[in-house]
N, C-alpha and C positions, 0 to 999 in steps of 0.2 A: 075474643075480639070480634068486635060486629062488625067496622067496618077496613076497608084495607089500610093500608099505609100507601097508597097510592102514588105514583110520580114524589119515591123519596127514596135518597139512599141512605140507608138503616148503619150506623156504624155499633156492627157486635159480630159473634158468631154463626157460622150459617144456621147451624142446627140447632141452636138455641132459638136464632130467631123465628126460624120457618114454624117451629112448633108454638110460636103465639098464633097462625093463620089457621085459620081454621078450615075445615076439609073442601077439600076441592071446589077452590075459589080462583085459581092461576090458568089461565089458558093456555100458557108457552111459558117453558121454561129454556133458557139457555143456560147450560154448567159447564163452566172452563175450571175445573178443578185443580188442585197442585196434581204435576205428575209422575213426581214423586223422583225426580232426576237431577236433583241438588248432587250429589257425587263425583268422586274423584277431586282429581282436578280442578284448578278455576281458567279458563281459557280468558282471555283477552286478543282482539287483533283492529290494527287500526284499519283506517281506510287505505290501503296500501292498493297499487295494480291488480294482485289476487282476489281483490274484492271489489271491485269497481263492477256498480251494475247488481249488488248485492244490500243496498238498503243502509251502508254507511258501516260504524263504528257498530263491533259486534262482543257482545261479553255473553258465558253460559253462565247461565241461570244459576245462581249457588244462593240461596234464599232457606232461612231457618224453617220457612211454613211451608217447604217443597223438599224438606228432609224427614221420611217419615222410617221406623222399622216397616218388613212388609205384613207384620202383624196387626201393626196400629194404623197401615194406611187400609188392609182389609176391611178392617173395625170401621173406621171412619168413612170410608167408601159406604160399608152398610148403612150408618148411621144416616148419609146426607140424601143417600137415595131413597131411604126408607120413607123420609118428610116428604123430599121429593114427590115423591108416588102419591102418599098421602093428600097433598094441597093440590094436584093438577086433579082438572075437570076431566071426567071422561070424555071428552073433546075434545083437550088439549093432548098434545105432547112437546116432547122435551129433546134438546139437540145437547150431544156431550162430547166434549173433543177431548183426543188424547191422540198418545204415542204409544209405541210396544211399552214402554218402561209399565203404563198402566191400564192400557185400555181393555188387555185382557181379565182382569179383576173385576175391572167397571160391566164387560160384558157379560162374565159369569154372576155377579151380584145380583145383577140385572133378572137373569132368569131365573135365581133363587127366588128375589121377592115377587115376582111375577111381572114382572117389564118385559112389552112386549118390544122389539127390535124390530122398528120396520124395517130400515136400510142402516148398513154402514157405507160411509159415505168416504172416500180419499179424496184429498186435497192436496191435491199437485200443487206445491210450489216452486217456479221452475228458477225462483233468485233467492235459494235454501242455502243457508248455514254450509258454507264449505269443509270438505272433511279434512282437518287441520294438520293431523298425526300420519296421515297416509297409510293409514292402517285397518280401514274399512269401507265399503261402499256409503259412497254422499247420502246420507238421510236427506230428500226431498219428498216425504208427505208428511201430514197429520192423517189422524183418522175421526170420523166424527161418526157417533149412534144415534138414529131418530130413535126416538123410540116413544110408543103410547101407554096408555096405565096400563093396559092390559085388559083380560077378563075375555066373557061370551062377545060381546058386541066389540067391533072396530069403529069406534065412532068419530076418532081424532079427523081436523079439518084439515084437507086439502086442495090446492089451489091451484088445478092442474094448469088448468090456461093456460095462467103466470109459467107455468113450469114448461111448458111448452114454447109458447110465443112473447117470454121477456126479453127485458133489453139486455140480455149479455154479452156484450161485442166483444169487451174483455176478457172472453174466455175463449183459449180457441181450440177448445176441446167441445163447445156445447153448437152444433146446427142450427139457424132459424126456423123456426116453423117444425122440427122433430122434439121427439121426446127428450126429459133431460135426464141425461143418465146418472150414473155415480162417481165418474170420476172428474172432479171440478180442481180447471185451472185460473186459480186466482195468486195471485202474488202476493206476500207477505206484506210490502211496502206501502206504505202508508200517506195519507196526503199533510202536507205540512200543518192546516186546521183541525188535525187528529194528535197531534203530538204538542202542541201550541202551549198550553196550559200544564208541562206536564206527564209523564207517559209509565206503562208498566211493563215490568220486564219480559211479561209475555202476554204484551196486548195483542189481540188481532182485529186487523182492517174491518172497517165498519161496513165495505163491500160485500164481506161472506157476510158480517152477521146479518146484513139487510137482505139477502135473497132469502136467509133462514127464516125470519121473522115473516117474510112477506110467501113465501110457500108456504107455512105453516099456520097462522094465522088473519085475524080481520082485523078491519081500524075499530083501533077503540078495546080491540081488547086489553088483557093487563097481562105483562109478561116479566119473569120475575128471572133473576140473576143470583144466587146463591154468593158467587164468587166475582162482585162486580168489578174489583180490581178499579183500575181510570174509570171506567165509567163508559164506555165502546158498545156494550148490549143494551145501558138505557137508553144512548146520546142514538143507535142505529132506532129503539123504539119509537123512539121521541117524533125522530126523522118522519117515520112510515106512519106517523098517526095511530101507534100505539100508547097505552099507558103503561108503564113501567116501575117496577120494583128492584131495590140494587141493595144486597146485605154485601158489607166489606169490613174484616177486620181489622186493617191499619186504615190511622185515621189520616194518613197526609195524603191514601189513595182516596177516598171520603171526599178530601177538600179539592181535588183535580177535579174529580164526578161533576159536582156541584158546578165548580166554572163552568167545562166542559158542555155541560146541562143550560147553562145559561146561555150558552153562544150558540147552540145545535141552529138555530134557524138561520144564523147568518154563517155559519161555514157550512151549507150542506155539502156532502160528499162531490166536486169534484171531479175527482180523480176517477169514480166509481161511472161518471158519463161519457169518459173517452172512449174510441175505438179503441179494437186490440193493437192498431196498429202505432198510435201515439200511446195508448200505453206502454209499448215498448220500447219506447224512446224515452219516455221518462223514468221508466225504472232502470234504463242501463247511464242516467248521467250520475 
């Protein structure tokens, strides 16, 4: 393929598709991958008082493409990072979110192919999924991996500045004017022009994905989503003056994308301009 598929989201397989692109043409990648925690149980709970302040109606994830053996999610993990690796530019790197259920696979795979791990990154959510059964400590993070292709040279882009003196007022773990560290509090909750058209069961706020895009990348470049789900890493591209790449394989997530895509300029984020401190009024009604 000579030229990209540009500003489109591709309905097929990740790793089928990735391997039509040819090598190291992607300058960011974002991979929200299944994680692999379809199991047990199926939890439901409505908005009751226990949950007030927690982002509404809540269901666990029990999804056939998030049920893997851990032999096949191994395999598969190899397989999407393998492309992965392959199509980013040595300039680019790639942001990967997970949970304990997967992220220690992801990490080790990671150094088998030769992915370089710059930071793991926690992600405080402080209106996390209550712990239902009373039978373990409240899971409130994710974990996210920067990582670059790796090799002699570090040549991935970074945008210290930004990373220093942006506008994070939402977050009240990051200083004005200091360094930004690892551990970012952003809230899972969503603005209602995020959810409009449509939503997925483990979408995340276009607030993370825009400070990822925008540390890690320039306008203009092409940043490409493996697993685009709704559509939340083209729709935060789109936003920041990136171009965008989105492979998804159910097609009703496909047609969410698309609206979603069409409306990005008139619903920009928001929710993502308030202080910390009206943020927190809105995520506890």
């Amino acid at each position: 393929m000579n030229t990209l598929p540009i500003n489109t989201i591709i309905h097929g397989e990740c790793v089928a598709e990735m391997r039509k692109l040819p090598d190291s043409c992607i300058d960011l990648i974002i991979a929200d991958p299944p994680y692999n925690l379809s199991k047990g149980g199926e939890w439901k709970w409505d908005n009751s008082v226990e949950l007030q302040g927690m982002g509404g109606n809540w269901n666990k994830v029990m999804q056939e493409w998030d049920d893997f053996t851990l032999e096949a999610y191994m395999e598969f993990t190899k397989a999407w990072l393998t492309e992965a690796r392959r199509i980013l530019k040595p300039t680019g790197s790639m942001w990967i979110f997970g949970t304990y259920h997967n992220i220690g696979i992801i990490n080790v795979t990671c150094q088998i192919l030769g992915i370089e791990i710059i930071n793991e990154v926690v992600w405080y959510k402080r209106n996390a999924f209550p712990n239902l059964a009373g039978r373990r400590l409240t899971a409130s993070h994710e974990t996210i991996l920067w990582c670059n292709k790796g090799g002699k040279k570090r040549e991935y882009y970074f945008d210290y500045e930004y990373s220093k003196n942006g506008d994070f007022s939402y977050d009240s773990l990051k200083t004005p004017g200091k360094q930004m560290r690892t551990v970012w509090d952003i809230s899972n909750n969503k603005d209602k022009s995020e959810i409009a058209y449509g939503k997925h069961p483990t979408q995340k706020p276009i607030r993370i994905l825009k400070r990822m895009i925008k540390l890690a990348s320039r306008e203009g470049d092409a940043v490409l989503t493996p697993f685009s789900g709704s559509g939340s890493e083209c729709v935060a591209a789109k936003m920041t003056g990136r171009r965008y790449i989105g492979i998804e394989l159910d097609r009703s997530y496909c047609d969410i994308a698309v609206e979603r895509l069409n409306h990005a300029e008139e619903n920009e984020d928001q929710l993502g301009q308030l202080s910390l401190s009206q943020f927190e009024s809105e995520a506890a009604k």
